[in-house]
C-alpha positions as CSV (number, residue, x, y, z in Angstrom):
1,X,39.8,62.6,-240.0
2,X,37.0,62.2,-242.2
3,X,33.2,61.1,-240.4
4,X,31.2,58.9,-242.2
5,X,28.7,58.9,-239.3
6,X,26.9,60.7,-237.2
7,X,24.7,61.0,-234.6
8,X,21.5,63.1,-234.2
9,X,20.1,64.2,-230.7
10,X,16.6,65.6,-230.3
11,X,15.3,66.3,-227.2
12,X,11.1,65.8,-227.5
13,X,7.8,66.8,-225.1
14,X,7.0,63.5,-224.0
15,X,3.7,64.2,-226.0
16,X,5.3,64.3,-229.4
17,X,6.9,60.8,-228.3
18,X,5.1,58.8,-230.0
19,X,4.9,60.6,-233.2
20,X,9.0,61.2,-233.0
21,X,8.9,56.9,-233.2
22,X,7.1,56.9,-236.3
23,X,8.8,59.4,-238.0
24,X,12.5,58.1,-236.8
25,X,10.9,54.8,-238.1
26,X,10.2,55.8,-241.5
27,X,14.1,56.4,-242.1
28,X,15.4,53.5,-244.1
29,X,18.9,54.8,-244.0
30,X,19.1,55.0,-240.6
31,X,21.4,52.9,-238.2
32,X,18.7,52.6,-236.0
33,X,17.8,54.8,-233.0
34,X,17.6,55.4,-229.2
35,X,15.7,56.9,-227.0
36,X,15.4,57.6,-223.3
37,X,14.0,59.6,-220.6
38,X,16.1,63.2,-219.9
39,X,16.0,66.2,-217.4
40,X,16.5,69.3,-219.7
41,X,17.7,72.4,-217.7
42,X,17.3,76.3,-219.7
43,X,17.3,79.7,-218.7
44,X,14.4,79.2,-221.0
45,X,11.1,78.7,-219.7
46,X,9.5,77.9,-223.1
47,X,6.7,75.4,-222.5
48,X,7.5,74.9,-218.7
49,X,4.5,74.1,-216.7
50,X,4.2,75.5,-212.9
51,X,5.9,72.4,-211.5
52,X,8.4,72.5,-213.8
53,X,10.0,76.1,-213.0
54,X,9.5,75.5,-209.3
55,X,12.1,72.5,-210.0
56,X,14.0,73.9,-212.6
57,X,14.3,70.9,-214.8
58,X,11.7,69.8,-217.7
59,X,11.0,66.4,-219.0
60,X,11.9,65.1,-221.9
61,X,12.4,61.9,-224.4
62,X,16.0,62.2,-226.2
63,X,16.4,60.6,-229.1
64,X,19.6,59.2,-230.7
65,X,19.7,58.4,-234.2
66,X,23.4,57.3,-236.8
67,X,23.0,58.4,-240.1
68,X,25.3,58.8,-242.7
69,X,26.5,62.2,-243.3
70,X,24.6,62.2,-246.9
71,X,21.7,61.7,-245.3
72,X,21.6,64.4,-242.3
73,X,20.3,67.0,-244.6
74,X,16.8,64.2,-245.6
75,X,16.5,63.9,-242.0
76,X,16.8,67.4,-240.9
77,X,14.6,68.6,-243.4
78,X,11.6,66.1,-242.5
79,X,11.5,66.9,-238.7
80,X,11.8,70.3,-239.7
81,X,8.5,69.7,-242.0
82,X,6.9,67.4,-239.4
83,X,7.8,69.3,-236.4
84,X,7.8,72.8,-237.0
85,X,7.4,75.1,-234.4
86,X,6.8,72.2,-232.0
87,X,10.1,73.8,-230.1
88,X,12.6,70.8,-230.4
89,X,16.3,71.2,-230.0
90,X,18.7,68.9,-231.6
91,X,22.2,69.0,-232.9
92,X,24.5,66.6,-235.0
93,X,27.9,65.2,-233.5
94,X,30.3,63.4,-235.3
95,X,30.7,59.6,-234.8
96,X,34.5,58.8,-233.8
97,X,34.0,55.2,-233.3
98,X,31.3,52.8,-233.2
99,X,30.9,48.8,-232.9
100,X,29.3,46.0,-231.3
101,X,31.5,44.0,-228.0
């Protein structure tokens, strides 16, 4: 089976929210995106503030973006420019199946 989409996850500080938007916006290949509020939970404690390691979870805004599989490396490579060293973590998954109901 051959993917012709896929989907990328970044999980964001919820001060880089906003400029996550604008850079997922400027992406005229993409599908669209998603993005919602998420409990991360690491060994790490990268970036954690006091409450955050008394309750072992840290917030975050996950984003969810389809793009072709061309076009993963263009997108990639701009967060990687835009964000770099702002501690992100994403990963790529391969679409299966997708439609509207």
């Amino acid at each position: 089976m051959t993917h012709a989409d896929y989907l990328i996850t970044i999980h964001v500080p919820p001060s880089l929210e906003e400029a996550m938007v604008d850079c997922l916006l400027s992406f005229e290949t993409a599908q669209g995106f998603s993005s919602f509020a998420v409990n991360t939970h690491h060994h790490s404690n990268h970036g954690s503030s006091l409450a955050e390691l008394v309750s072992g979870k840290q917030g975050k805004i996950s984003f969810q973006m389809y793009v072709e599989k061309n076009d993963i490396g263009s997108v990639l490579n701009q967060l990687k420019t835009d964000f770099t060293g702002a501690g992100l973590h994403y990963w790529v998954t391969p679409v299966i199946e997708q439609g509207v109901i």
